[in-house]
N, C-alpha and C positions, 0 to 999 in steps of 0.2 A: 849194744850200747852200754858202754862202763858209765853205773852212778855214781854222783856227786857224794861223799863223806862227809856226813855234818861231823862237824867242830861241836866236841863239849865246852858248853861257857862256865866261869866259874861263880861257883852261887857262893854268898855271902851268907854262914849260919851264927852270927854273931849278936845279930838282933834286929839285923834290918828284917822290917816286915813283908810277911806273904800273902798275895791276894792271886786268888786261885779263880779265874771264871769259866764257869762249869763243876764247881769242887764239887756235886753230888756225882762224878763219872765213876765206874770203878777203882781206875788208875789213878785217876785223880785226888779222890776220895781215900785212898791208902796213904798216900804221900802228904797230902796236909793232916792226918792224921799222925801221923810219927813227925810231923815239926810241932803238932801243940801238943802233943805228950812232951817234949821236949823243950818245953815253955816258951816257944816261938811265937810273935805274935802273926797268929792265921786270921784271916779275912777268906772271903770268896761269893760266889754268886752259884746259885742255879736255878731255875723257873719252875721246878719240880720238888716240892720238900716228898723225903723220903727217912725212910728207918737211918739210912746213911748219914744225909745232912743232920737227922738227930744224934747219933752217936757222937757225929763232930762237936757240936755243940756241946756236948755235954761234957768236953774233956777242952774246953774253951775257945773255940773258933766262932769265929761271926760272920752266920752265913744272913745273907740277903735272898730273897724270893724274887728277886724281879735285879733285872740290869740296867746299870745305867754310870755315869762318869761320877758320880758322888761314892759308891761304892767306893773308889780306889785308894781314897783316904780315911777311912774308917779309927786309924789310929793317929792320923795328925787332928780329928776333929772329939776324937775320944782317948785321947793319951792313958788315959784311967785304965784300959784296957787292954795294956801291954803287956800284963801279967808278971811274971817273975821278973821279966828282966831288966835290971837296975837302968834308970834313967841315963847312965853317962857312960852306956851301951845303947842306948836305943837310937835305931838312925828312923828317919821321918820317911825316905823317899822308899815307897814299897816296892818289894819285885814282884811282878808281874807274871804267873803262874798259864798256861795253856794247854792244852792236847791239841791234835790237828783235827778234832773236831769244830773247833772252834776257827769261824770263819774271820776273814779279816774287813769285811763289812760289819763285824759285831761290836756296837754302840760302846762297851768298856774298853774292847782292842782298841778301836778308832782313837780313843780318849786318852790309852794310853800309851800309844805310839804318841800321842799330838804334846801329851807332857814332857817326854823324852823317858820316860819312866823305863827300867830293863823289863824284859821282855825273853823268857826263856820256855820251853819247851819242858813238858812233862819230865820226857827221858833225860835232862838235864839235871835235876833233882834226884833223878835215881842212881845216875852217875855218878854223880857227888856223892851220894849213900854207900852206893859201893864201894867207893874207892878209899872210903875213909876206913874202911876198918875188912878184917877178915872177911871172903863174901864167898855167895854162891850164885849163880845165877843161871836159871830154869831157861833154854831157848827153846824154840820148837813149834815145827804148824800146829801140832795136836800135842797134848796130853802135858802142857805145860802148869796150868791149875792145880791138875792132881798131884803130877809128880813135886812141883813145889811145895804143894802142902803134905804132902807125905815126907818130905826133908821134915820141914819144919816142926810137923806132929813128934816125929821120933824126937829130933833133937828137945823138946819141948818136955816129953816124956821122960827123956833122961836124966833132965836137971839143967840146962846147956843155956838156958833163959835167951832163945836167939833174937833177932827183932826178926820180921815176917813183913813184908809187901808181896801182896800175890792179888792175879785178877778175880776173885769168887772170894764168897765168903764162909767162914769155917765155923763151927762150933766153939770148936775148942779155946777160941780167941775172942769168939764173938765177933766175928767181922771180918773185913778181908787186908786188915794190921796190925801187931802188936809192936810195942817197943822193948823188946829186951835188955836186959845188963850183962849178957853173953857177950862175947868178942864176934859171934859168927851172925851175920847178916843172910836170910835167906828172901830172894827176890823172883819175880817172874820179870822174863824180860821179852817184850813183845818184837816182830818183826813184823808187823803190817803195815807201817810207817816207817823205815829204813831208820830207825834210831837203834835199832839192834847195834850199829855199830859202834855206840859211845861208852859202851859196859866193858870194863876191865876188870874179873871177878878174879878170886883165887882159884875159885873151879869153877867152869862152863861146863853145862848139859847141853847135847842138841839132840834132841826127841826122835825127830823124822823132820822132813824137807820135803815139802810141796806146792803147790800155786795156792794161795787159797786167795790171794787180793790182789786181783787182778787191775784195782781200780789204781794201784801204784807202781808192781810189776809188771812189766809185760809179756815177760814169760819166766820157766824155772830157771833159766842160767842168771836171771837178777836176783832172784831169792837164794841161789846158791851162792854170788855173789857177796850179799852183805852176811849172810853165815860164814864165810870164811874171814870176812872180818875180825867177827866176833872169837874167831877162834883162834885170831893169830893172839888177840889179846887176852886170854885166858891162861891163867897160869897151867892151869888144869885142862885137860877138855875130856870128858864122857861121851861117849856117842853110842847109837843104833846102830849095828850092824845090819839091821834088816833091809833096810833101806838102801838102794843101789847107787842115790847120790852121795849118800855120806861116807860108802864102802871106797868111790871113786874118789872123790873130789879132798876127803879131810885124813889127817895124818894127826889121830888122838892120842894118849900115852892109857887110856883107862877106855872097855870097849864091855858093850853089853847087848846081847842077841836072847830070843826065843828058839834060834837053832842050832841043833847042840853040833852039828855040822859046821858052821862055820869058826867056830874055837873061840870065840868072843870071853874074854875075861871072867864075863857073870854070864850064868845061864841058868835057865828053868828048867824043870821034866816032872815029869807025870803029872800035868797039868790034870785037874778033876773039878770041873763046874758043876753047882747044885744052887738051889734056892737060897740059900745062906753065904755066896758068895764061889771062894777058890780054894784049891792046895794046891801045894806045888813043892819040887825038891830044887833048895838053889845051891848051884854051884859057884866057886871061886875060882880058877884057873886051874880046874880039873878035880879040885876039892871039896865032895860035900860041906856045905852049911849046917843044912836041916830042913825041918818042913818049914813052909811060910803059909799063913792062913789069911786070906783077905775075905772082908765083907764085900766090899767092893764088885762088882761084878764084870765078869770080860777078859777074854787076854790079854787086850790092848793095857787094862791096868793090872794084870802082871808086867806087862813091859814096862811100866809108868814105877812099879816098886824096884822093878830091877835098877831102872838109875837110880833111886834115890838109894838104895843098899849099895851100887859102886859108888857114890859119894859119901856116904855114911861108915864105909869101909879104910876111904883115903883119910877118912878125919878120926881111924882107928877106932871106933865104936864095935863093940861086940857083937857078933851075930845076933845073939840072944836079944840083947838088952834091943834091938831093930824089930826083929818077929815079935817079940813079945808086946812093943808098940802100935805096931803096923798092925796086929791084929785088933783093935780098937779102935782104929783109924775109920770112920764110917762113911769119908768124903767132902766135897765142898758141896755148896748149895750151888744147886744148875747143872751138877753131873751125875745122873741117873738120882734125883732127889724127890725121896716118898714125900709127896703134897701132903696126901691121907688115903683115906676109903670112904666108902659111900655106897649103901646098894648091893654090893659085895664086888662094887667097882676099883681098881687101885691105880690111880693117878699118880705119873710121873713126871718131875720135869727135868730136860734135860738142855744144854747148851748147843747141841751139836747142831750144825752148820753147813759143814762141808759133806760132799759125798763119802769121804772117807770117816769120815764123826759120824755118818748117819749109819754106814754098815755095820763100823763097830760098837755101836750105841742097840740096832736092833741082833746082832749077833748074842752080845749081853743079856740084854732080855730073854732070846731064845734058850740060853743056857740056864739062865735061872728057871725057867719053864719046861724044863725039857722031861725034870720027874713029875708034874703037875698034869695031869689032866682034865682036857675040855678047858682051856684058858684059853682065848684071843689073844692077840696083840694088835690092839690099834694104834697106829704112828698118825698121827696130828702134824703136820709140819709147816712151818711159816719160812720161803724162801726168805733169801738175809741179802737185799742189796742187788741193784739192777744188774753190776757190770758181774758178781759172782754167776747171779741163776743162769746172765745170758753164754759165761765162759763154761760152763760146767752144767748145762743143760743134757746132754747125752748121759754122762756121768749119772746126774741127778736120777734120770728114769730107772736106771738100773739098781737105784740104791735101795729100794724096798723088799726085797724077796722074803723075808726073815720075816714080815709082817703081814696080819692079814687079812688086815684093812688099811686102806692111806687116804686121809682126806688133807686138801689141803689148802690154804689158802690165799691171798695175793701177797706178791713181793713188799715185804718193808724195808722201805727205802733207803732208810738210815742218814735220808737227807741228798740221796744220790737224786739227780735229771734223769728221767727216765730216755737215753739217749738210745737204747736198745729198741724201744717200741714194744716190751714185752710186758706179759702179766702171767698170773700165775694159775691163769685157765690152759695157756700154753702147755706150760709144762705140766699139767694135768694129764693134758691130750698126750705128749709122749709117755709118763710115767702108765697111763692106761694099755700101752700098745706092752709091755713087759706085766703089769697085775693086774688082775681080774676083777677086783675090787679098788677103784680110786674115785675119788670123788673132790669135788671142787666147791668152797664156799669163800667168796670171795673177803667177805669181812667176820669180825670176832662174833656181832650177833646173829647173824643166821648160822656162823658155824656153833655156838652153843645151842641153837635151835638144832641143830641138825642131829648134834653129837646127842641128845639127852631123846630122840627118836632110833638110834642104832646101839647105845652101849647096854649090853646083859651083864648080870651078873657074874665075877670070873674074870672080864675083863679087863687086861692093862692098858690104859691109855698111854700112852709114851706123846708129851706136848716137845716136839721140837724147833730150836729155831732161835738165833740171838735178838731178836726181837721183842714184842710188845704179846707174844702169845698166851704166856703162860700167866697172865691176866683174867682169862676166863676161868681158869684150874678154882680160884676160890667160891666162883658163882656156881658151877657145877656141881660143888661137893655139896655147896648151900641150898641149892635144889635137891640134890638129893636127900640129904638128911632132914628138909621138910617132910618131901614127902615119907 
């Protein structure tokens, strides 16, 4: 079944106002961030104040704790709070900001569909950002977070001042947006919601290509689908060679693999994993580099440096002045990210989701342990969403080998019906028929009970799961370092 291609609408950055509901989401939370660095006047809602909603704030947004139809005029009932921009620029009727998490039974939507008020879509906004100036834009089921913030670290580091929209947040920027006075725009661009298609960048990445949302796709020839959208409209495109849908299906001008067999443009060799991360030798289209050193841990992000060095190569940047960055690069938060210790415990949290995120996440770990002895690896994992665990349950069982303990817990829902009839004792029961050790705790406090009766000293916990898990990680450390 061929999908429908949404239409980019065009957003007005002149001074009509933004009211964002939901504006504490990742994505969300990026994008009204670089309009009030940009003296826009931002508005928004979320029902959860967080670190996020404070840093908005504090760079002039006015976020509300609670939703409702008075929210939407926040600057026709407070004009005082338009900020820079001069009165005989400011329009009154606001645009109306969304992700598709946001249902259309939601008391602000309802309100402001009923005013007639515009009404635009996340990916709308980032479309508009792209297109306005140089861009780059990260596609990809996996490794899109890092590889984006791995652009944008280098370019950052070089002097290049880029702006940065990406889903996770960074150190180096303090958050997961900066606004730059650079010409180059660097963005993550999601495909879980078919707006992959509205991105027109100067260069597109595609990572790899797989099912991972089943709850929009219906199978991989849809996902392969709006990726060849995305790719007709790239000036540029990078791609993985590793992967057999991309080797099939897309026709890139820039190509990057880990197999020095398949001839791919960039490549790696003598890959060497330790506690302190990677080396690796990279090649250019048969041309030594040099060595590249990551903290980071995994093959998977040496693949993740490999794009961002064929993009940072197209935009003529020096090898050197890339390695030399890249080796300080320490990651976003939620990908393989030290909580702390405790106990002689060290607690990880990581983002990873999919069966393929969870092998190469415990792969990782295995490598950084591999010169360590007498270490465990505990994987913690929070399935993510009814329609994923129930599509990718066989997958799931198999995906712990690397680890050697799995406990795990019930599906978070993410707002999904549970139309499947499943739970996360289920996939206990299969994930036990492949390891020896799995275990089942359905909520966050008996599995903190649980966890603080099994972890020794030595131990890495690895908490996975895009959910509400890594929640418990500060109560844990808190107990331990009572005692």
């Amino acid at each position: 079944m061929r999908q429908e291609i949404e239409l980019v609408k065009t957003v007005d950055f002149s001074g009509s106002p933004f009211h964002f509901i939901g504006i504490g989401g990742i994505g969300m939370s990026a994008l009204a961030y670089i309009l009030a660095k940009r003296q826009l006047p931002v508005s928004g809602s979320d029902l959860r104040p967080s670190n996020i909603t404070e840093r908005l704030q504090s760079v002039g947004a006015h976020v509300f704790n609670e939703q409702g139809p008075r929210n939407l005029d926040f600057f026709n009932l407070h004009p005082e709070h338009t900020g820079q921009v001069e009165t005989s620029l400011f329009k009154k009727t606001p645009q109306i900001i969304c992700s598709t998490a946001i249902s259309e039974k939601n008391v602000e939507y309802k309100a402001a569909q009923d005013l007639g008020y515009p009404i635009f879509h996340r990916s709308d906004i980032l479309a508009a950002l792209i297109k306005e100036q140089q861009s780059i834009a990260v596609a990809g089921t996996h490794g899109k977070t890092t590889t984006s913030s791995l652009i944008g670290y280098v370019l950052l580091q070089a002097g290049l001042d880029p702006t940065i929209i990406i889903g996770g947040e960074v150190d180096a920027w303090e958050g997961n947006a900066r606004l730059g006075e650079g010409k180059w725009l660097v963005a993550e661009a999601d495909e879980s919601d078919g707006s992959l298609s509205k991105y027109s960048p100067s260069i597109g990445v595609i990572t790899n290509i797989e099912l991972d949302h089943p709850d929009h796709y219906q199978d991989l020839d849809q996902v392969i689908e709006i990726f060849q959208v995305f790719a007709r409209q790239c000036q540029n495109l990078v791609v993985c060679l590793d992967w057999p849908a991309i080797r099939e299906y897309f026709e890139p001008n820039i190509t990057y693999s880990l197999d020095p067999a398949i001839e791919a443009d960039y490549t790696a060799t003598e890959m060497v994993y330790g506690p302190d991360g990677s080396t690796s030798q990279i090649w250019e289209k048969g041309k030594k580099l040099g060595s590249l050193k990551l903290s980071i841990p995994g093959q998977h992000n040496i693949s993740n440096a490999l794009a961002a060095i064929a993009v940072l190569r197209k935009m003529n940047l020096d090898f050197a002045v890339i390695a030399k960055a890249m080796a300080s690069f320490t990651g976003a938060k939620r990908r393989f990210e030290l909580k702390g210790t405790a106990n002689g415990i060290t607690f990880i949290d990581d983002y990873a989701h999919h069966p393929s995120e969870i092998q190469a996440t415990l792969s990782a770990a295995r490598s950084k342990l591999a010169l360590l002895k007498d270490k465990r690896i505990v994987t913690v994992f929070q399935p993510h969403r009814y329609s994923r665990t129930a599509k990718f349950m066989d997958e799931y069982a198999t995906s712990f080998t690397d680890s050697d303990l799995v406990v795990l817990t019930d599906i978070y829902s993410a707002g999904e019906p549970n139309l499947e009839k499943i739970d996360g004792e289920k996939l206990v029961n299969l994930v036990s028929q492949h390891h020896p050790c799995a275990y089942y705790h359905p909520n966050l406090t008996s599995l903190a009970q649980f966890l603080q009766t099994i972890l020794q000293p030595g131990d890495w916990v690895l908490f996975l799961g895009a959910g509400n898990l890594n929640q418990v990680i500060p109560q844990l450390i808190n107990t331990y370092t009572i005692k």
